[in-house]
N, C-alpha and C positions, 0 to 999 in steps of 0.2 A: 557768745561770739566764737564763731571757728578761727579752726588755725586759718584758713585762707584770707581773712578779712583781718587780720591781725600781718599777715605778709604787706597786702594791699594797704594797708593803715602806714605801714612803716614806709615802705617804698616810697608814696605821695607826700611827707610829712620832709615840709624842706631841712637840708642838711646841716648840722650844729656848726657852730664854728663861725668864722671868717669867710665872706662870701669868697670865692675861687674868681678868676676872670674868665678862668676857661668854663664853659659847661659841667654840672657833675651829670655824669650819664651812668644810670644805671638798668639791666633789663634782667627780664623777668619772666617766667611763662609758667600758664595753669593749664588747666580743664576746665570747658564751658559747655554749657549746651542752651541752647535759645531755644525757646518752646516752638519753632518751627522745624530744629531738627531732629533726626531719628536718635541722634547720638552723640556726646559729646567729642567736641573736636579742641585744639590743642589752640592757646592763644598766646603769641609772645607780646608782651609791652616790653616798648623804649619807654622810658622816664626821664628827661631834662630840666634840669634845675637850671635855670640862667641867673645870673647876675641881675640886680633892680627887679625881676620877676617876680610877685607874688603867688603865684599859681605854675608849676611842674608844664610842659609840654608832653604832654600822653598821646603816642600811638599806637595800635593793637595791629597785630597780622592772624588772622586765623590761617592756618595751615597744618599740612601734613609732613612736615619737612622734619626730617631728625636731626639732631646735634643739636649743639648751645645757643639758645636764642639771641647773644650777637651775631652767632654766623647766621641765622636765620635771617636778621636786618639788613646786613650785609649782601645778601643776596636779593634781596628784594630790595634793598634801594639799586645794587647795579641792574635789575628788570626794571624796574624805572627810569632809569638814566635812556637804557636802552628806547623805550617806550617812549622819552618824551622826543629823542632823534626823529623817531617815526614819525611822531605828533608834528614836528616840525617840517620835513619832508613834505606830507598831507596839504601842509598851509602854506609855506613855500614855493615849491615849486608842483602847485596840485598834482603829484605822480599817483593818486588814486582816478584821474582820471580818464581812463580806459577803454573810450565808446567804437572804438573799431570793431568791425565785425569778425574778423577773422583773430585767433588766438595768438597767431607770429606777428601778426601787426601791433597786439596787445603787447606780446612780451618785449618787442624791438622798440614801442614806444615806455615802457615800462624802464626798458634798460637807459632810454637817452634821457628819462627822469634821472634815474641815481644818479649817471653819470653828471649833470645838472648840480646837483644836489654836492656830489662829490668835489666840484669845482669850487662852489659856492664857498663850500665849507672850507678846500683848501686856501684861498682867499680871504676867510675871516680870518684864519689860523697865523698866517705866514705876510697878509701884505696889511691887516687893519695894525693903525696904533695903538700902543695899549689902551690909552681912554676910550678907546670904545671897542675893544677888541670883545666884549659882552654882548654886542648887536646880534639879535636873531638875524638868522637868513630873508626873514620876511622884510627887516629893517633894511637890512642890503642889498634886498632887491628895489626894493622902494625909494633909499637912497641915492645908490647908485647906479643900480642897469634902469630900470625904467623910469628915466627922470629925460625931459625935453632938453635938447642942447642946437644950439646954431652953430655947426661947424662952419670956421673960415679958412682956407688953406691956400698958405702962397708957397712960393718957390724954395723959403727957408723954413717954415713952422707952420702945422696945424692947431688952431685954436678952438678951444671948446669955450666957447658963452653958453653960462648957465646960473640960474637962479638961485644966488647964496640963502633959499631960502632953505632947500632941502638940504645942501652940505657947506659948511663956509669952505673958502678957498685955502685958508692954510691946510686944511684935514684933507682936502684931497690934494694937494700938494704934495702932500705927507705919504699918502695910498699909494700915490703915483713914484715916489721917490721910494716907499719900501717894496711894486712891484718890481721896478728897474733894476733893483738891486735883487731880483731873484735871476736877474737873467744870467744863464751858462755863458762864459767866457767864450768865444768863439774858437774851432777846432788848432791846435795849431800842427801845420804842414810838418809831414813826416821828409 
């Protein structure tokens, strides 16, 4: 048995003691080579031990990246975080969709995506309640911009009739009471 399978033996073997509440995280990186490459490349594992878990959570990054394989995780989970914005973007508000012929019509309809996007998001951030302030973009659009409503409006109030199936009324009660409260106080006269 080599010294590498004896690291790997150690690191997977859950931790003595008293289970922690927190996670114990520990990482790690070797040299691989998979019989499809020319050459070996450089493999960092995370290793989490949870609490009640019988078996470690293991994941590997192959990369070229230098320094200490948490900063390597580190950086690759915030390229992900990044990625999944995207991901949501795509499915949201479809800002990959682009079929104009000309390239300024692409980039101007491209721009009134983000900005789209931009809104949306400031909106989940600043006017959802906490209980649901976890709602994708996709849930909020679904939710609340494209949901049917019967506007009635008299002389003192506009009413929205709408179907407590998609949001109850106290919740957007609530939407409606945390946008009001973003509004700028009105200028006052010099």
């Amino acid at each position: 048995m080599g010294r590498g399978s004896h690291r790997r033996e150690q690191l997977s073997t859950r931790p003595e003691g008293r289970p922690s509440n927190e996670p114990v995280v520990w990482y790690a990186d070797f040299m691989y080579q998979a019989d499809s490459w020319d050459k070996p490349r450089r493999v960092v594992a995370k290793i989490e031990h949870h609490q009640g878990e019988l078996f470690p959570r293991v994941g590997f990054i192959v990369t070229n990246l230098g320094g200490g394989a948490a900063r390597v995780v580190w950086f690759y989970n915030g390229r992900g975080t990044a990625e999944q914005w995207i991901k949501e973007g795509k499915n949201a508000v479809k800002w990959t969709r682009l079929s104009c012929h000309d390239f300024v019509d692409n980039q101007v309809r491209l721009q009134l995506f983000v900005l789209a996007y931009n809104l949306g998001n400031f909106l989940r951030r600043l006017a959802l309640p906490p209980s649901v302030r976890q709602w994708s973009l996709t849930t909020l659009r679904e939710k609340l911009v494209k949901i049917g409503a019967n506007v009635i409006s008299s002389a003192r109030y506009v009413v929205f009739q709408m179907a407590e199936v998609a949001i109850p009324r106290g919740l957007f009660r609530a939407i409606l009471g945390r946008i009001h409260r973003l509004w700028l106080p009105e200028a006052v006269p010099r």
